[in-house]
C-alpha positions in Angstrom: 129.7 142.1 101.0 130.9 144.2 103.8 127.2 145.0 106.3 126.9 147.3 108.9 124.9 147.4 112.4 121.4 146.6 111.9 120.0 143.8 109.7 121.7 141.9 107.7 119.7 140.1 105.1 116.7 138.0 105.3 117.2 134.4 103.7 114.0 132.6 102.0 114.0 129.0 100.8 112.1 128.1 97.6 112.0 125.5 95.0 114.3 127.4 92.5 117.1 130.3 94.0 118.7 133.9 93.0 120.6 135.2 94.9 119.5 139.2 95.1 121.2 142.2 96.8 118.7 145.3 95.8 118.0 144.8 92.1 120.8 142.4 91.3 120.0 138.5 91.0 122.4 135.8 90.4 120.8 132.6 88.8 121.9 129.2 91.3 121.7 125.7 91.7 118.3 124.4 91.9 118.7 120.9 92.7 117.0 119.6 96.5 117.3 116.4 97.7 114.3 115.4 99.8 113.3 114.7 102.9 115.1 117.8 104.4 117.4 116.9 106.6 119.8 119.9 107.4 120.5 123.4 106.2 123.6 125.6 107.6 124.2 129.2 106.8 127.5 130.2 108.3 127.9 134.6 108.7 131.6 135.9 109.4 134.6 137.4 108.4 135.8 134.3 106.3 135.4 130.0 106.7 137.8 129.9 109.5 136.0 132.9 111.2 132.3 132.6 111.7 130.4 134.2 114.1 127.0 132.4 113.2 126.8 129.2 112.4 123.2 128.6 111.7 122.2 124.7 111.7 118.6 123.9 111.8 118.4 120.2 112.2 115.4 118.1 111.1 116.8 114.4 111.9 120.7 114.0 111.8 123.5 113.8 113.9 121.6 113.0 116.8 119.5 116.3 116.9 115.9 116.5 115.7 113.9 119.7 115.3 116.9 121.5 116.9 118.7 124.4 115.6 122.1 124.5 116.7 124.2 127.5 116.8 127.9 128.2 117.0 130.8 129.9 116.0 134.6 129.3 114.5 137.5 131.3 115.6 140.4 131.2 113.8 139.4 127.8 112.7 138.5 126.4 116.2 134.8 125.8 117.2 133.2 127.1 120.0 130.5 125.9 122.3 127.5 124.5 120.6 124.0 126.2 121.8 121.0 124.3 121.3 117.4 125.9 120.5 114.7 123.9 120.6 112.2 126.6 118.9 111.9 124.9 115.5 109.5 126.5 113.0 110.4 124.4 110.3 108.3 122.0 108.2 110.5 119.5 105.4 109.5 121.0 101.8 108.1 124.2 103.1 108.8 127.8 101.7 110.5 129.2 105.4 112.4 133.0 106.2 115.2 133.6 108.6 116.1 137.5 109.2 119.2 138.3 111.2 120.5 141.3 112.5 123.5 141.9 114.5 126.0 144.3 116.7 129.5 143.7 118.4 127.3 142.0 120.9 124.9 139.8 119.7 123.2 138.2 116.6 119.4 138.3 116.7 117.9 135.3 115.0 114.0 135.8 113.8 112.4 132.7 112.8 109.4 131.9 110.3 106.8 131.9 113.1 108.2 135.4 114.9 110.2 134.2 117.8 113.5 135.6 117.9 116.3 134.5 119.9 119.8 135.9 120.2 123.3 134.4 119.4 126.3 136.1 121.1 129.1 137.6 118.6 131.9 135.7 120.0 133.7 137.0 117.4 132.8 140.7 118.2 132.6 141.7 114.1 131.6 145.2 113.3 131.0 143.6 109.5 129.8 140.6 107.7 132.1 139.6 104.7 131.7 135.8 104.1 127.8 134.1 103.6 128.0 130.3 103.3 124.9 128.4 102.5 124.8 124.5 102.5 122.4 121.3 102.9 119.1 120.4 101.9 117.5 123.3 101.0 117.1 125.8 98.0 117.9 129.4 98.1 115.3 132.0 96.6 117.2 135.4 97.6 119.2 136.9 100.2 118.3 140.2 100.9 120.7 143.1 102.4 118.7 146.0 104.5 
């Protein structure tokens, strides 16, 4: 699922999920616990490699309304960053669009505010998506 420069996909939670790159969907899962607690989407080359780890927190691990961010090299984590911009709302239909460079990863939340994430890991290409946590997956679209 190699991407280039640019965006990458756009990810938007509903009660049922595909998984859709152009015309293609993939049925999924549909199971969602409730209350939401936590949703991670992890971006890299592979699970020891990820330069976005994406972690909205609603009320766990001693964060709430947080969304932390950070990355794994070579199986080691990095520095945890900590944004306190937190569109979400539990059982709500929410999008995320990222783009990146070798620099940085440009997060754009629900309600428009964007932040960036540096690319610690300095990929030119996104080959690994990881989704977990309470949440359901409608589509993930590649621009």
């Amino acid at each position: 699922m190699g991407a280039a420069q640019g965006p990458i996909f756009r990810v938007e939670s509903s009660d049922s999920w595909c998984v859709s790159s152009q015309d293609h969907q993939f049925p999924g899962p549909s199971s969602c616990p409730q209350p939401w607690l936590v949703f991670v989407l992890n971006l890299g080359k592979d699970s020891n490699n990820v330069c976005l780890h994406f972690n909205p927190r609603f009320d766990i691990h001693g964060d709430t309304n947080t969304i932390v961010c950070n990355s794994k090299d070579d199986g080691v984590w990095g520095t945890e960053l900590r944004e306190p911009a937190f569109p979400f709302q539990p059982g709500s239909v929410t999008e995320v669009c990222i783009s990146f460079d070798q620099a940085d990863l440009s997060i754009k939340l629900p309600d428009g505010y964007t932040f960036k994430f540096p690319n610690r890991l300095n990929l030119e290409a996104i080959n690994y998506l990881a989704a977990e946590g309470d949440f359901k997956i409608k589509c993930v679209a590649f621009e």
